[in-house]
C-alpha positions as MATLAB code, in Angstrom:
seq = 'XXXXXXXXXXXXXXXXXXXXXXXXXXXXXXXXXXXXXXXXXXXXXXXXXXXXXXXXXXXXXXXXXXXXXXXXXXXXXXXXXXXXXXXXXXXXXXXXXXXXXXXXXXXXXXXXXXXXXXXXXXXXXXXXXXXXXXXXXXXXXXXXXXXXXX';
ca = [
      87.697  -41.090  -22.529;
      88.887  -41.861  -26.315;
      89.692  -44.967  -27.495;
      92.297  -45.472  -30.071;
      91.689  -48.243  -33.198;
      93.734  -48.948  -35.824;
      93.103  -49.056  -39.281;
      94.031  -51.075  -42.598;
      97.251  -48.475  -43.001;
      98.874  -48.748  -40.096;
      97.616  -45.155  -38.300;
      96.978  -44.986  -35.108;
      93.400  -42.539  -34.770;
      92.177  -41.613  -31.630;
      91.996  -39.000  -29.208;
      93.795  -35.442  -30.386;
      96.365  -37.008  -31.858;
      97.175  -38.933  -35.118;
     100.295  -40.678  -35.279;
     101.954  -43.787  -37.044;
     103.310  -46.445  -34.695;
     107.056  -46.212  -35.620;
     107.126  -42.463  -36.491;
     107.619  -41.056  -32.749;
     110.637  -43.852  -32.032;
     112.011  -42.694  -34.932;
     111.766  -38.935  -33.891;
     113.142  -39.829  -30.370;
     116.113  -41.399  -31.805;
     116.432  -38.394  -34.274;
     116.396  -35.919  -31.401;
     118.743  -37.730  -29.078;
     121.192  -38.409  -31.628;
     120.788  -34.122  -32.867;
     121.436  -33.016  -28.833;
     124.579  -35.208  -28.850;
     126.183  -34.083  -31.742;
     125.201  -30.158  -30.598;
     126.906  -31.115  -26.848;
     129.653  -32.834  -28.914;
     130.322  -29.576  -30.778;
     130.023  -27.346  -28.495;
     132.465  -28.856  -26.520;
     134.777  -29.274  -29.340;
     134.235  -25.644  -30.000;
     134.990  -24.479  -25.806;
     138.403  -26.924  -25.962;
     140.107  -25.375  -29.303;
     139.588  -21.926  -27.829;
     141.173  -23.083  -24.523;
     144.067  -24.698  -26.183;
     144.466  -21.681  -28.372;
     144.085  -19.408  -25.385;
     146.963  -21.230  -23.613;
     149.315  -21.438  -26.985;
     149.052  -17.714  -27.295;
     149.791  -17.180  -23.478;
     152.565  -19.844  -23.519;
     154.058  -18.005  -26.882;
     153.661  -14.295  -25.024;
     155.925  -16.016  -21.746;
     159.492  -16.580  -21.540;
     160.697  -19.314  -19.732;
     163.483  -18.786  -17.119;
     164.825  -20.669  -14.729;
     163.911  -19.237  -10.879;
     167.124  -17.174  -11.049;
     166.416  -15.603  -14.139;
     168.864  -17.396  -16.180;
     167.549  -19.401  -19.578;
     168.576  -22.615  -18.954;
     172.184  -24.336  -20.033;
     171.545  -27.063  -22.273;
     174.523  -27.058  -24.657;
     176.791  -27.448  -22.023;
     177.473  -30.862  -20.887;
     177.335  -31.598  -16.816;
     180.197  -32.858  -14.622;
     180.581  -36.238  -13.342;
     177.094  -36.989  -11.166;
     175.829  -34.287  -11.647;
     171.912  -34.777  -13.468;
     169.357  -32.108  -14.724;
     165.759  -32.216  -14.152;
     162.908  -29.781  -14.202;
     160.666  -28.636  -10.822;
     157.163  -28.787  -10.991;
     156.989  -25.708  -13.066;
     158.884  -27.116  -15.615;
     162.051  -24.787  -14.523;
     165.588  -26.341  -15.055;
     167.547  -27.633  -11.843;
     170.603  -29.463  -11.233;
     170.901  -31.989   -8.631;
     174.323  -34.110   -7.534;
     173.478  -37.184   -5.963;
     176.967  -37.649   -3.997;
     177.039  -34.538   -2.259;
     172.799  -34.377   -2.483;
     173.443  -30.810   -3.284;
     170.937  -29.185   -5.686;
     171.018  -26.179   -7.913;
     168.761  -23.549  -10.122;
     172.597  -22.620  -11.831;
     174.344  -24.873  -14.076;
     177.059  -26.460  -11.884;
     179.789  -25.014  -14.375;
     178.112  -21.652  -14.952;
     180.121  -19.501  -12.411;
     177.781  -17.465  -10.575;
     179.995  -14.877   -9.105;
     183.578  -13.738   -9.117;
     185.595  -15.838   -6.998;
     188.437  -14.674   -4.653;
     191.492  -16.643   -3.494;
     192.404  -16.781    0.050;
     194.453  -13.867    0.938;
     195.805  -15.594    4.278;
     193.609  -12.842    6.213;
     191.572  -13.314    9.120;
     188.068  -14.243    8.804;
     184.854  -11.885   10.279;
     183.511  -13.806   13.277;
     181.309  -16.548   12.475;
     182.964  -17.340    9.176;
     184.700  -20.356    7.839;
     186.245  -21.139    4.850;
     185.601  -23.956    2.675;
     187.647  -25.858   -0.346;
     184.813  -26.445   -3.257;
     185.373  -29.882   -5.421;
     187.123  -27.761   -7.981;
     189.854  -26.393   -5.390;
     188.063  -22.898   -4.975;
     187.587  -21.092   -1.678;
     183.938  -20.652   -0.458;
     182.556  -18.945    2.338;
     179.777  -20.013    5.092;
     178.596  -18.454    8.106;
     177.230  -19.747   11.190;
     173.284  -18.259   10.082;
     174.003  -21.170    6.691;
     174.461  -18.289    4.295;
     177.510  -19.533    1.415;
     179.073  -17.146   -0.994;
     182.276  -17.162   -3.037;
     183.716  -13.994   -2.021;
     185.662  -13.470    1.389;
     183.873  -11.349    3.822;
     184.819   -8.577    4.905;
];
């Protein structure tokens, strides 16, 4: 067994080893602080690729709404009518009132629209008056469209 003394200068002799008291705190704190600042980097390093990663996938993707339609901004919404974005960040419109909600902008005009003729209807069909005085058309299955069926 070795004994360890220590002399007039402060060094600890004994054993295999020579070493001065403070020195190995010192070198502790040294290393500790060295493996932080690697980690630290390194994950500095892993997050600017990720956030370039997704800036140059978000610039390579056009946004559409679900229909394919870009999105209406400039023009200005009826009375209680409100726009808001889904989940994926995709436009909607919802109208409180009537709780209807839709991907279209509610004075973007989706489709053609046709007067009533004054002819029968298919079986199954009604006819509708929309806010803005136009005919619409439902079935008993739910299904809406503008047009008279045929």
């Amino acid at each position: 067994m070795s004994t360890t003394t220590p002399s007039a200068d402060g060094v600890v002799k004994g054993g295999d080893a020579v070493r001065n008291d403070g020195a190995w705190i010192a070198a502790l704190i040294i290393g500790c602080i060295v493996l932080f600042v690697c980690a630290g980097y390194g994950i500095y390093v892993f997050m600017c690729k990720t956030v370039k990663d997704e800036n140059d996938l978000r610039s390579t993707t056009t946004t559409t709404n679900r229909n394919n339609k870009k999105p209406r901004a400039n023009l200005s919404l009826p009375k209680g009518w409100e726009e808001h974005l889904d989940g994926d960040g995709d436009t909607y419109y919802y109208h409180e009132e009537t709780e209807t909600t839709s991907w279209d902008h509610p004075t973007a005009k989706k489709h053609s629209r046709v007067k009533s003729t004054g002819e029968s209807l298919p079986s199954g069909w009604e006819r509708h008056t929309a806010e803005d005085g136009e005919y619409y058309y439902e079935n008993s299955e739910g299904n809406v469209q503008w047009d008279a069926p045929t």
